[in-house]
VEXFI-640758 format. One line per field, with one value per residue: residue number from 1; residue in three letters; x, y negated, z of N, C-alpha, C, O in turn. Coordinates in steps of 0.2 Angstrom, whole numbers, plus 5000, padded with zeros to 4 digits. Layout:
// VEXFI-640758
i: [NUM,...];
aa: [ALA,...];
nX: [X,...];
nY: [Y,...];
nZ: [Z,...];
caX: [X,...];
caY: [Y,...];
caZ: [Z,...];
cX: [X,...];
cY: [Y,...];
cZ: [Z,...];
oX: [X,...];
oY: [Y,...];
oZ: [Z,...];
// end
This chain:
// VEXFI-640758
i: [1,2,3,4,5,6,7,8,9,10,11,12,13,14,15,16,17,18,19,20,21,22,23,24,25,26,27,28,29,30,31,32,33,34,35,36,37,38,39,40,41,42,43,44,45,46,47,48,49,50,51,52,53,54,55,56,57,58,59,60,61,62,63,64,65,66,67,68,69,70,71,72,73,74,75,76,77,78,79,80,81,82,83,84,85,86,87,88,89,90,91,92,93,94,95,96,97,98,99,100,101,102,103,104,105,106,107,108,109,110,111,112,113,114,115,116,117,118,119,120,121,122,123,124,125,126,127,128,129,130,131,132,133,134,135,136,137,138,139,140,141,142,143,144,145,146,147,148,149,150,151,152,153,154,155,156,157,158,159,160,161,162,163,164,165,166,167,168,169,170,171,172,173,174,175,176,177,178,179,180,181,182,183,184,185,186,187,188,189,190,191,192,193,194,195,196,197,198,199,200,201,202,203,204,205,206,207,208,209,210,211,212,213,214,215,216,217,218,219,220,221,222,223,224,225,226,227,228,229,230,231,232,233,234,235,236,237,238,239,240,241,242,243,244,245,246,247,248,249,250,251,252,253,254,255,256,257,258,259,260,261,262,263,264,265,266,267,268,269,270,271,272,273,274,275,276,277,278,279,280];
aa: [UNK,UNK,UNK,UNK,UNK,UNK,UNK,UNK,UNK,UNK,UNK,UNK,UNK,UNK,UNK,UNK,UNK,UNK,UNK,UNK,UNK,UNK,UNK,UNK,UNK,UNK,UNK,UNK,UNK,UNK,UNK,UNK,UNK,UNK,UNK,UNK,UNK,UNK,UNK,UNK,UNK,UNK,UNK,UNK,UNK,UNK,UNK,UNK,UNK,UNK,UNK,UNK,UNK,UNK,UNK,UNK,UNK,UNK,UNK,UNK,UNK,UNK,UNK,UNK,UNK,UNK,UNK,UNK,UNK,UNK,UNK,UNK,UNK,UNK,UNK,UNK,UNK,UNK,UNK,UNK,UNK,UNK,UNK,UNK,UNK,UNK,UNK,UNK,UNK,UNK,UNK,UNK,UNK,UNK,UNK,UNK,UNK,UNK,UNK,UNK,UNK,UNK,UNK,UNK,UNK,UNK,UNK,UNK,UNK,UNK,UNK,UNK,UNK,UNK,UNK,UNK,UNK,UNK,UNK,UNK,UNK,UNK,UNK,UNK,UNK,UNK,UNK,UNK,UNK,UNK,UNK,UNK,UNK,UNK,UNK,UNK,UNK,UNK,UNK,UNK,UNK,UNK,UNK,UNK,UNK,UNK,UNK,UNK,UNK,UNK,UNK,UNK,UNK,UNK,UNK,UNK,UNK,UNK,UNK,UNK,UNK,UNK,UNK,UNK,UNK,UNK,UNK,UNK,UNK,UNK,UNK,UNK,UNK,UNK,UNK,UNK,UNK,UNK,UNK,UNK,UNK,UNK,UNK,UNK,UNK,UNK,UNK,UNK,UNK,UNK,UNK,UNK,UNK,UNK,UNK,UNK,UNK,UNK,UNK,UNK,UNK,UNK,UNK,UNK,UNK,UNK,UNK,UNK,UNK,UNK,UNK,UNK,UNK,UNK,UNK,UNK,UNK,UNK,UNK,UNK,UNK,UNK,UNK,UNK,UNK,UNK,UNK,UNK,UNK,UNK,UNK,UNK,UNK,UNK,UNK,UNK,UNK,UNK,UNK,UNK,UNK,UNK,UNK,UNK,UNK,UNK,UNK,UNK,UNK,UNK,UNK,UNK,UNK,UNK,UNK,UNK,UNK,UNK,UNK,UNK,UNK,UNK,UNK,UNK,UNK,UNK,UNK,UNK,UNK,UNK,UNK,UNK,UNK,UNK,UNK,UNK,UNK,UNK,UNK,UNK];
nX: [5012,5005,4993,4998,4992,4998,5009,5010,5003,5013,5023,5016,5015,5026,5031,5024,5026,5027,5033,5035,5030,5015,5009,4993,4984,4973,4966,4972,4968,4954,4955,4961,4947,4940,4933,4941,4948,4958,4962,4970,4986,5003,5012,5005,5007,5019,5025,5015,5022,5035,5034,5031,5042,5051,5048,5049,5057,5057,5052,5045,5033,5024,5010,5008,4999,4993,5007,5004,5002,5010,5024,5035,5027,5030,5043,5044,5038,5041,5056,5055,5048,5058,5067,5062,5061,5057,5056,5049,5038,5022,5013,5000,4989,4978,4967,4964,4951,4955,4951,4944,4953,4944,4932,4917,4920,4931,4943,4958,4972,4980,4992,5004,5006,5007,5019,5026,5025,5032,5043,5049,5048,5057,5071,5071,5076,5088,5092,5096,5091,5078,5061,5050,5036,5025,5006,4992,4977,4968,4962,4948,4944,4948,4949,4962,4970,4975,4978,4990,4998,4998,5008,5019,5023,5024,5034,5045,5047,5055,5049,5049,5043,5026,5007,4995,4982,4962,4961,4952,4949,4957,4961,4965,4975,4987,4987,4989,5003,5010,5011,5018,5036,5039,5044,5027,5015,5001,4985,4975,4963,4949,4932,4931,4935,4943,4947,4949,4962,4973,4988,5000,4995,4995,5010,5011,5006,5015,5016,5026,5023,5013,4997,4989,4981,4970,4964,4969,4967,4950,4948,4952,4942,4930,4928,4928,4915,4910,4911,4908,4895,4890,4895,4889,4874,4876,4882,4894,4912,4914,4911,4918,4932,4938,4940,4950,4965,4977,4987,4996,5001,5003,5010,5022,5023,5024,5039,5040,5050,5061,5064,5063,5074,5083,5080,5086,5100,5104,5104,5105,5090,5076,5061,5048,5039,5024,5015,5020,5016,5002,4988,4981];
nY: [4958,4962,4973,4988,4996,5001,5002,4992,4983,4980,4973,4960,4956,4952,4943,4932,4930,4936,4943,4955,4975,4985,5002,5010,5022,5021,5014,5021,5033,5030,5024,5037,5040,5047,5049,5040,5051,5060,5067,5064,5072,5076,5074,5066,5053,5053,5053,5041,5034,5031,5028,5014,5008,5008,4998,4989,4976,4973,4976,4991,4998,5012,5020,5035,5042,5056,5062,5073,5087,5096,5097,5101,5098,5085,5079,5082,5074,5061,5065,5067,5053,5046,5048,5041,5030,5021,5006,5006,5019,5021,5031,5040,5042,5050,5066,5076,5077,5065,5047,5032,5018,5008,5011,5022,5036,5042,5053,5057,5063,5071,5063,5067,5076,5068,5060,5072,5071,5058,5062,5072,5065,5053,5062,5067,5056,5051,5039,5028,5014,5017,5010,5015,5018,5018,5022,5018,5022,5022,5010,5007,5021,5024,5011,4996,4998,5011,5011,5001,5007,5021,5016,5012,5023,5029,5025,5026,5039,5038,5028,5013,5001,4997,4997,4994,4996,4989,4979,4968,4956,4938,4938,4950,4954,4944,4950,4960,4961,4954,4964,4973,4977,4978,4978,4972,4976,4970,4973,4966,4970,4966,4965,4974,4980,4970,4951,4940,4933,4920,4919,4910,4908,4922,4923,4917,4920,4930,4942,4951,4959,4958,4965,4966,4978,4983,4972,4969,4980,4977,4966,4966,4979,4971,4961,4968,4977,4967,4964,4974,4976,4964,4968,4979,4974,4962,4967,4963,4957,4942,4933,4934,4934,4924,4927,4934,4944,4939,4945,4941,4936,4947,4957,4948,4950,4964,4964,4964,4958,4957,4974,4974,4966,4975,4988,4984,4980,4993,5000,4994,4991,4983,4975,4974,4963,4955,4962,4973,4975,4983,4985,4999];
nZ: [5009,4994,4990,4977,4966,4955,4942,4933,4941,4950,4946,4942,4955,4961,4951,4953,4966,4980,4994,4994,4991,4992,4994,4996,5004,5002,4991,4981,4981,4977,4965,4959,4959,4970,4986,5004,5012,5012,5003,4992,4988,4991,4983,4973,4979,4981,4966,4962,4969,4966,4954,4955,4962,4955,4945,4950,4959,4972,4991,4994,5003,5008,5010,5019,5024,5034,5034,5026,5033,5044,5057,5047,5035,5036,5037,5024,5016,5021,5017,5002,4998,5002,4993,4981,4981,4992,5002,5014,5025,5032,5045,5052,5066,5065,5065,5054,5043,5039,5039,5032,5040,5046,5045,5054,5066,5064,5069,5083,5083,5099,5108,5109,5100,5090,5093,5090,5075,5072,5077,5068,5057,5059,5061,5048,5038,5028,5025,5035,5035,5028,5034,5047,5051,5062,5064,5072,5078,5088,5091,5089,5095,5107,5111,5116,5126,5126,5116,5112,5124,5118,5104,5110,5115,5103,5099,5106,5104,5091,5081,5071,5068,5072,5068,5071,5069,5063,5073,5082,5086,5085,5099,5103,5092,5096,5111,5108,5102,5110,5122,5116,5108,5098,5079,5071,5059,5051,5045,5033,5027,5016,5020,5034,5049,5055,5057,5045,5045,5042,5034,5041,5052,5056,5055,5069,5078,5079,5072,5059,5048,5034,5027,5013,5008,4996,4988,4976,4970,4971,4967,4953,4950,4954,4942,4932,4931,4930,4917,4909,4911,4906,4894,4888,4888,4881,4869,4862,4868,4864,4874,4886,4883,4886,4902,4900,4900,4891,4875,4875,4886,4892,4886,4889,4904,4903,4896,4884,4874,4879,4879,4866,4862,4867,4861,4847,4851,4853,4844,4832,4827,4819,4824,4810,4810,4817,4815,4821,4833,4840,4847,4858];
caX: [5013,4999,4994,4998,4991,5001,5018,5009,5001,5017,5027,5013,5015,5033,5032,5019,5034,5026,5040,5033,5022,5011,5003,4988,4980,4963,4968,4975,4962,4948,4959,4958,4940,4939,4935,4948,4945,4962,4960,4973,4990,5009,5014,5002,5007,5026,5023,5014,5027,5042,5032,5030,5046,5056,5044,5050,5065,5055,5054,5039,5030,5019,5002,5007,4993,4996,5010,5003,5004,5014,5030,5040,5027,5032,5048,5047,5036,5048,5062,5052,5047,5065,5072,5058,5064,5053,5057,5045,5033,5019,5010,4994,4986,4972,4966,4963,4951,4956,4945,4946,4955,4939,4924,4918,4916,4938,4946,4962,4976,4985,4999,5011,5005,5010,5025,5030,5027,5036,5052,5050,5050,5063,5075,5071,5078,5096,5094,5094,5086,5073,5057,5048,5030,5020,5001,4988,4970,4968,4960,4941,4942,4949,4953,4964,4976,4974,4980,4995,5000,5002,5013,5024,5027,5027,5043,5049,5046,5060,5046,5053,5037,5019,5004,4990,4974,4956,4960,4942,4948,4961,4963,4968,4981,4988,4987,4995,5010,5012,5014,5022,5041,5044,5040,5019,5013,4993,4983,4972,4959,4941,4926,4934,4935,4948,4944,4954,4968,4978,4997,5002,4990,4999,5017,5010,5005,5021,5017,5031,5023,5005,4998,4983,4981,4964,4963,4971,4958,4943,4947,4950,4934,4922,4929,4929,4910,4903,4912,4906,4890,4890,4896,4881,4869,4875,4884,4900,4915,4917,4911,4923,4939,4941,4941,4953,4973,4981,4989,5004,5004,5003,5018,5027,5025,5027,5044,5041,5052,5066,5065,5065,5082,5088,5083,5090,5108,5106,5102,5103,5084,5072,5054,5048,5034,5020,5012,5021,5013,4996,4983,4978];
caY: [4963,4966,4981,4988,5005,5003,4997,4984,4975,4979,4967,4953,4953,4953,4938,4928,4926,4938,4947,4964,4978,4990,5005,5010,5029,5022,5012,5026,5036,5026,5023,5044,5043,5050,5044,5040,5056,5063,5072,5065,5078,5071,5075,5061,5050,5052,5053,5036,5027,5032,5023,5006,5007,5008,4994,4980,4973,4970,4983,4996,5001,5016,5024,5041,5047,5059,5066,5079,5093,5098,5095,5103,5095,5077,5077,5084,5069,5057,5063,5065,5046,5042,5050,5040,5024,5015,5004,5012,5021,5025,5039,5038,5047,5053,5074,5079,5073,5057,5043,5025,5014,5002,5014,5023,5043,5045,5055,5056,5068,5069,5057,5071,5077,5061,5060,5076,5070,5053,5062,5075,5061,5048,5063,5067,5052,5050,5034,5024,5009,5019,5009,5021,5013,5022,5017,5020,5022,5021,5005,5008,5026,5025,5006,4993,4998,5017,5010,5001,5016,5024,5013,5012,5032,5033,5021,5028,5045,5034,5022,5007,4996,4998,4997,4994,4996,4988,4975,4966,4947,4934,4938,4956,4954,4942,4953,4967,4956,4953,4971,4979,4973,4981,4974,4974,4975,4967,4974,4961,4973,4965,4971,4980,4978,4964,4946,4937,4929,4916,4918,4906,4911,4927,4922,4911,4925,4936,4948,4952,4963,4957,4969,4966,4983,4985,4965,4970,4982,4976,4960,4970,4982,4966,4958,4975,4978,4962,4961,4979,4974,4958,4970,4982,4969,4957,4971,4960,4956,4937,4927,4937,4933,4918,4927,4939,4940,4938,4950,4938,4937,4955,4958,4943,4952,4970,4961,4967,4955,4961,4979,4974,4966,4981,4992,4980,4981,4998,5003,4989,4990,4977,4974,4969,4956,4954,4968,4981,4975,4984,4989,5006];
caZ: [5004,4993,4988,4970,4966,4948,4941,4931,4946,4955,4943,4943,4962,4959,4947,4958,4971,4985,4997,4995,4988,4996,4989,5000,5000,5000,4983,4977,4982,4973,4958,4954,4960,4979,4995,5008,5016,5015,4997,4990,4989,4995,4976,4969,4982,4979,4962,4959,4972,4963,4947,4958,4966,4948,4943,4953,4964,4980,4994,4993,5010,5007,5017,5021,5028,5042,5032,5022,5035,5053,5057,5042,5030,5036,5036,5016,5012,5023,5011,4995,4997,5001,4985,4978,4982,4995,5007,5021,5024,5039,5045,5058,5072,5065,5063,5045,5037,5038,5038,5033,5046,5048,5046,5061,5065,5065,5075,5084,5086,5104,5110,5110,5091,5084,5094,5085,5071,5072,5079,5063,5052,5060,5060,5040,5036,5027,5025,5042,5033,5028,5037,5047,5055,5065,5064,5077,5077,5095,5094,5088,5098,5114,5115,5115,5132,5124,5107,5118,5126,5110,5101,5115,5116,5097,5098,5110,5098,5083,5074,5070,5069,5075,5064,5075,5064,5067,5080,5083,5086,5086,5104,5103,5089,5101,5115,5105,5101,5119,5125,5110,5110,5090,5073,5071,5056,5051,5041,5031,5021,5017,5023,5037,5057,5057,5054,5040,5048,5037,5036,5044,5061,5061,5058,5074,5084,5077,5068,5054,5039,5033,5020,5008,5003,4993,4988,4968,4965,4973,4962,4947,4948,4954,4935,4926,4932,4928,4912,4908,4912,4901,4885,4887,4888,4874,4863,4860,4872,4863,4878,4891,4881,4891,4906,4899,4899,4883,4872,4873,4894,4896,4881,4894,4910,4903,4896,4878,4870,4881,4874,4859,4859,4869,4857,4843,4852,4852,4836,4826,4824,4821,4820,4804,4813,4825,4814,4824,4840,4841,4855,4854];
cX: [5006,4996,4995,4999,4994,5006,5015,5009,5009,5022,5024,5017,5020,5032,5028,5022,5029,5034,5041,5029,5021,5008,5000,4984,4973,4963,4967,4971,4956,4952,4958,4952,4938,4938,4943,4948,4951,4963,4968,4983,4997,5011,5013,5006,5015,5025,5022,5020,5034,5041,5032,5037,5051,5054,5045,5055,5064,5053,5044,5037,5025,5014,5006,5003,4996,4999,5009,5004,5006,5021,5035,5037,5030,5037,5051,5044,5040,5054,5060,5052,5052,5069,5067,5057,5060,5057,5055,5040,5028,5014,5005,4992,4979,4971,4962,4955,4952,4950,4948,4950,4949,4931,4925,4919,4925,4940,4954,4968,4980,4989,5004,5011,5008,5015,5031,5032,5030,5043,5054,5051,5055,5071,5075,5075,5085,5098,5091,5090,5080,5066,5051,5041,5024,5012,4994,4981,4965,4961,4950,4937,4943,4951,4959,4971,4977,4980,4989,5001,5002,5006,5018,5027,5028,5034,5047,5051,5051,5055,5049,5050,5032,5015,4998,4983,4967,4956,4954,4944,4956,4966,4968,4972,4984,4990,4993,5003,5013,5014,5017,5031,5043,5041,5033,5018,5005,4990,4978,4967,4952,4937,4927,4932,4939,4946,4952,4958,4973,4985,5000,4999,4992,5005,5016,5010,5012,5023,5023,5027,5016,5005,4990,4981,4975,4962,4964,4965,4951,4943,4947,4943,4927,4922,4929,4921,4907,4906,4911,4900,4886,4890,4889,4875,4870,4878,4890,4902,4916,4916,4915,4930,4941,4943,4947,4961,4975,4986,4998,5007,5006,5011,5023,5027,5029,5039,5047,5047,5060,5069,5066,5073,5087,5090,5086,5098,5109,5109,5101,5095,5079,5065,5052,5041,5030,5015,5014,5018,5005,4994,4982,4972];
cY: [4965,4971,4982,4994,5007,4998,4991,4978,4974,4974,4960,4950,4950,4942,4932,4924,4930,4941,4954,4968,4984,4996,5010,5016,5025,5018,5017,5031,5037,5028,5032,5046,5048,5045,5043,5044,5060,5068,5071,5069,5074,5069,5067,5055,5048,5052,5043,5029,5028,5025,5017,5005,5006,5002,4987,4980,4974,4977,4984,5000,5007,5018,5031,5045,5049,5063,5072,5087,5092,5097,5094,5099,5088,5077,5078,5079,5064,5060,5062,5056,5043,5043,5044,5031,5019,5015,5007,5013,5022,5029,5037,5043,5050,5060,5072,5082,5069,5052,5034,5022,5010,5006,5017,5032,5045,5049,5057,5064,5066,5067,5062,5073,5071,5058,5065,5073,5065,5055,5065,5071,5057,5052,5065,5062,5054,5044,5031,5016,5011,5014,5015,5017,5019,5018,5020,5019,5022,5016,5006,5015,5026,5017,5003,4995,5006,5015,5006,5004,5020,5022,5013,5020,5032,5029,5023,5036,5044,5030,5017,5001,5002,4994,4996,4993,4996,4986,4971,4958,4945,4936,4944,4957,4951,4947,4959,4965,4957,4959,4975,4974,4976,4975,4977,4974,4970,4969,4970,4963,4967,4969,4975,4977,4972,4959,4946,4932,4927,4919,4917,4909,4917,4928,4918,4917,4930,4940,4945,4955,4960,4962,4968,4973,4985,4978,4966,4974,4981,4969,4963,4973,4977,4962,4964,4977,4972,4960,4968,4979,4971,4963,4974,4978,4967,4961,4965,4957,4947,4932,4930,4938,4928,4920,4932,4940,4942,4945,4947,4938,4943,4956,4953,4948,4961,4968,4964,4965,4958,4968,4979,4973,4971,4985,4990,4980,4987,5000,5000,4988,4983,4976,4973,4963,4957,4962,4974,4980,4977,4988,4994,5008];
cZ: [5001,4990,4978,4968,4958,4948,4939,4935,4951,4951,4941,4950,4964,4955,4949,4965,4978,4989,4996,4993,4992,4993,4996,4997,5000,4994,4981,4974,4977,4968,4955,4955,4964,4979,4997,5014,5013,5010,4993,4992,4990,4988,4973,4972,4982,4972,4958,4963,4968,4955,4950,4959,4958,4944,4943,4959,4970,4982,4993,4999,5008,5012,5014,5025,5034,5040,5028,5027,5042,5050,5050,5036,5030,5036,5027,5014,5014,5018,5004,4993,4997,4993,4979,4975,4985,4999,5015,5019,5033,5039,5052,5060,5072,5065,5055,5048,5039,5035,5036,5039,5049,5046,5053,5058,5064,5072,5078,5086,5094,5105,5107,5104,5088,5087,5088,5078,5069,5073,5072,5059,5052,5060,5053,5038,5033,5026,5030,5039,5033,5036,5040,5053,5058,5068,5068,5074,5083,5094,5093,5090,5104,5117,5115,5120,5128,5117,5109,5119,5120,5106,5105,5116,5108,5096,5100,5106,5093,5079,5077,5072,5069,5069,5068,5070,5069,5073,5077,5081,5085,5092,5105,5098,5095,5106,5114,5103,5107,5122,5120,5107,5103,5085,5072,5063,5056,5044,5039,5027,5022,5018,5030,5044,5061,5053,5050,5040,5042,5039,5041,5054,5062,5059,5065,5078,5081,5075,5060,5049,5041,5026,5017,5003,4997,4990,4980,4968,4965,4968,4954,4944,4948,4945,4929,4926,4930,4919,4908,4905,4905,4891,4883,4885,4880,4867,4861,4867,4872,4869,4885,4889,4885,4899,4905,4898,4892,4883,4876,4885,4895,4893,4888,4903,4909,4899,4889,4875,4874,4880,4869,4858,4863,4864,4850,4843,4850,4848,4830,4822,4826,4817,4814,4805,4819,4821,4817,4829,4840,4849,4853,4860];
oX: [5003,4999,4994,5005,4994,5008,5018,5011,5010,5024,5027,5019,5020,5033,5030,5022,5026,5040,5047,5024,5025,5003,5004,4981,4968,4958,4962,4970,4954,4951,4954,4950,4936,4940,4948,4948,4948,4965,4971,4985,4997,5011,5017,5010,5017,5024,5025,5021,5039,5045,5031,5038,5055,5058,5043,5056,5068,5052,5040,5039,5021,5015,5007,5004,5000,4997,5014,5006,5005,5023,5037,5041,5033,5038,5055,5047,5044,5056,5063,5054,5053,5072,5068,5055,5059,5061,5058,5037,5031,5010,5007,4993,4975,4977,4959,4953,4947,4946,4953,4949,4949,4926,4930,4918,4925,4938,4957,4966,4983,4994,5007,5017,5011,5018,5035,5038,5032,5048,5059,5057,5058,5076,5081,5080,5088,5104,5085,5086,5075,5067,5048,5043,5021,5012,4992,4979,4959,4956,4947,4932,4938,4954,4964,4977,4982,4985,4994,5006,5008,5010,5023,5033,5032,5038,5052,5057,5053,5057,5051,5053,5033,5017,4996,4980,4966,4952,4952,4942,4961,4972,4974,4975,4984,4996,4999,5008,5019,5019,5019,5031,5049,5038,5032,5022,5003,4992,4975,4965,4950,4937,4922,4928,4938,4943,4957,4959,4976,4986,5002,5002,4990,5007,5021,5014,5010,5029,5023,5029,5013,5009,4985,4981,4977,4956,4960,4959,4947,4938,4943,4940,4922,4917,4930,4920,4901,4904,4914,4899,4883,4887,4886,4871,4867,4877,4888,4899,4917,4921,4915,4935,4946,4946,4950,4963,4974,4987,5003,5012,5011,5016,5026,5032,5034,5043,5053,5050,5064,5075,5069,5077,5093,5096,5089,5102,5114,5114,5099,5095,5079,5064,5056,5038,5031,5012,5011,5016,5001,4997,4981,4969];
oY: [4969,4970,4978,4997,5013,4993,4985,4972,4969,4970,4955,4944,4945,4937,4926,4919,4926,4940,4957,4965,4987,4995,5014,5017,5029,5019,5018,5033,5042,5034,5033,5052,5053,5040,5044,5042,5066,5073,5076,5068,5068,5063,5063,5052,5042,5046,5040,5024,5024,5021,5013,4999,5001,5000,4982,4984,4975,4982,4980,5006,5003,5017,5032,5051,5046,5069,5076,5092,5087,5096,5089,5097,5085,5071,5076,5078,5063,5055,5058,5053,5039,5039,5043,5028,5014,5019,5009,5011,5023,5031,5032,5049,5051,5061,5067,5086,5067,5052,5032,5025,5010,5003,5016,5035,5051,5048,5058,5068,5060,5069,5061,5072,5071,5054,5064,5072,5065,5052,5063,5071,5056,5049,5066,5065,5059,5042,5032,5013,5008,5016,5019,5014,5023,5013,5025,5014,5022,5017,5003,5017,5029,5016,5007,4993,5005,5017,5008,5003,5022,5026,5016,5021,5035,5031,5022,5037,5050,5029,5016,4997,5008,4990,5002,4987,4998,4988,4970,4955,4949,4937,4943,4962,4955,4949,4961,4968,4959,4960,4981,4968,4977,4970,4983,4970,4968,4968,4969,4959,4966,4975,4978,4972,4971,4959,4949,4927,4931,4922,4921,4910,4919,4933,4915,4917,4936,4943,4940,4952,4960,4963,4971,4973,4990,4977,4963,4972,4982,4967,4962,4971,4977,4961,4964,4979,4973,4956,4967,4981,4973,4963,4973,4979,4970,4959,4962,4955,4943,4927,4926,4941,4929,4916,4934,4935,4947,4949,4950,4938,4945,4956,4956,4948,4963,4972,4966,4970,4960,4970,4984,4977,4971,4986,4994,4980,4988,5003,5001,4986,4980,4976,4968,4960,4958,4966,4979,4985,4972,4991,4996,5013];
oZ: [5004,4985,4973,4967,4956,4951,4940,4935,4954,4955,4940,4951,4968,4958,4947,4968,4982,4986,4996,4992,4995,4989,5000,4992,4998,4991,4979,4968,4974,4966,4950,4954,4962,4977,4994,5020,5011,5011,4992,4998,4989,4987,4971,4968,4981,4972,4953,4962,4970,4953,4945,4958,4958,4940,4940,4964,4974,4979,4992,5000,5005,5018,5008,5027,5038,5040,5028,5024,5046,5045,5047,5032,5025,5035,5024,5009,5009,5014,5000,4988,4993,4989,4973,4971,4982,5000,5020,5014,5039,5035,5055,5058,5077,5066,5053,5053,5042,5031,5038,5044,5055,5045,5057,5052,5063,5078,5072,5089,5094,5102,5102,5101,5083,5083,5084,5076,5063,5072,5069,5057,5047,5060,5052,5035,5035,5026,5032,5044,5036,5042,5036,5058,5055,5072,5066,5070,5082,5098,5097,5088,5107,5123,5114,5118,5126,5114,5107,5116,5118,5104,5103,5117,5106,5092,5098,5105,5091,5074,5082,5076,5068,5066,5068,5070,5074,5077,5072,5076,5084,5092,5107,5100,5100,5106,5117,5105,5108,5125,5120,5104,5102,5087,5072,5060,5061,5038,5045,5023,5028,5017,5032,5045,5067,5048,5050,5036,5038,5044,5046,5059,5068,5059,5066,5083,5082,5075,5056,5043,5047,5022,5020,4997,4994,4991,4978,4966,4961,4964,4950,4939,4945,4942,4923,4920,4929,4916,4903,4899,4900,4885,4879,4881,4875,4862,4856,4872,4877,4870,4890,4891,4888,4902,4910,4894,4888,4887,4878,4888,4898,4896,4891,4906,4912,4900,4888,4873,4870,4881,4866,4855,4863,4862,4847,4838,4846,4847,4825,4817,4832,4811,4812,4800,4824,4825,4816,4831,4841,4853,4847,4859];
// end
């Protein structure tokens, strides 16, 4: 599933033939220009997944942070997101402010605090599909048996699957698999505290949801920055066209030509050429 902090990328990923789409608060985060320090408000959060989730056929996992609040608030994000039309969502054991998953300097709320809040959200539901993932942080504060331990009480708590963030090696997914009897997730971010495990090498080891969350924009901003770059310098974009998607891909994936003859049925109207089609 990999990440798609807008509806557009969310119908690339769609049309690419992934299984699934992601939208990831430390995307999201960047995208309005913050850190991932917990700034973001549940509103936004519901808000931009409602526009992803409307976007595309495939199911919609969300970051929830630590629920936006105490008990009462998470169960109002847990339903918000539901009305919102994602597939699931999960929520971590960090204390406000929240920090990356893969920097250091996190800190954890107590077993029992993140019980709370898993039972507040798995009884929020109305929809029993609804995915509901409880993601720990255990593992680069208190360890790997720590980290363990906590998945297993938070299931015990009503999460469905386990998120185990910032496992070190091979070994230790592995490992995690072995004593965790739910669905795991992996998260696959770059740069971060996990190596970059193929596909294949963790449907091997067993893990079920793989998520690429920060992987669409980090490739977009390194092509938007050297192609920025490029225009200041040389004062014209002409030798960055070739790197660039067509007017006619884009009209193809946003599914221009298929609005048209919508609104053609509707209303009997019809362009009068390619002259209607401008950029603005």
């Amino acid at each position: 599933m990999p990440g798609a902090l807008s509806p557009l990328v969310a119908a690339l990923i769609e049309e690419v033939g992934f299984g699934g789409v992601y939208l990831s608060g430390g995307a999201l985060s960047a995208e309005l220009g913050m850190p991932d320090v917990g700034l973001t408000t549940a509103s936004e959060v519901v808000e931009r997944a409602r526009r992803i989730a409307v976007s595309t056929r495939l199911p919609l996992i969300v970051d929830a942070d630590t629920g936006f609040g105490e008990a009462l608030n998470v169960a109002r994000t847990v339903q918000e997101l539901e009305r919102a039309g994602v597939a699931g969502l999960h929520l971590e054991d960090q204390e406000n402010p929240k920090r990356c998953g893969h920097l250091a300097g996190k800190r954890l709320v107590d077993r029992e605090s993140m019980e709370r809040t898993v039972r507040a959200a798995a009884s929020a539901r109305h929809d029993a599909e609804l995915l509901l993932i409880a993601r720990t942080d255990a593992r680069a504060v208190e360890g790997l048996d720590a980290a363990i331990e906590r998945a297993r009480a938070y299931l015990a708590a009503g999460a469905d699957a386990i998120f185990p963030e910032a496992l070190r090696d091979e070994e230790e997914f592995r490992a995690f698999r072995q004593a965790v009897d739910a669905p795991l997730l992996a998260n696959m971010t770059e740069f971060g505290a996990s190596p970059l495990l193929d596909l294949a090498t963790l449907q091997r080891l067993g893990y079920d949801i793989v998520i690429y969350p920060v992987t669409t924009l980090r490739l977009a901003m390194g092509a938007m920055e050297r192609g920025l770059r490029a225009l200041r310098e040389e004062g014209t974009q002409e030798r960055l066209v070739v790197e660039m998607q067509t007017r006619a891909r884009l009209y193809e994936l946003l599914r221009y030509d298929d609005h048209v003859a919508a609104d053609r049925a509707a209303y009997q109207f019809a362009p009068s050429g390619d002259g209607d089609r401008h950029d603005s």
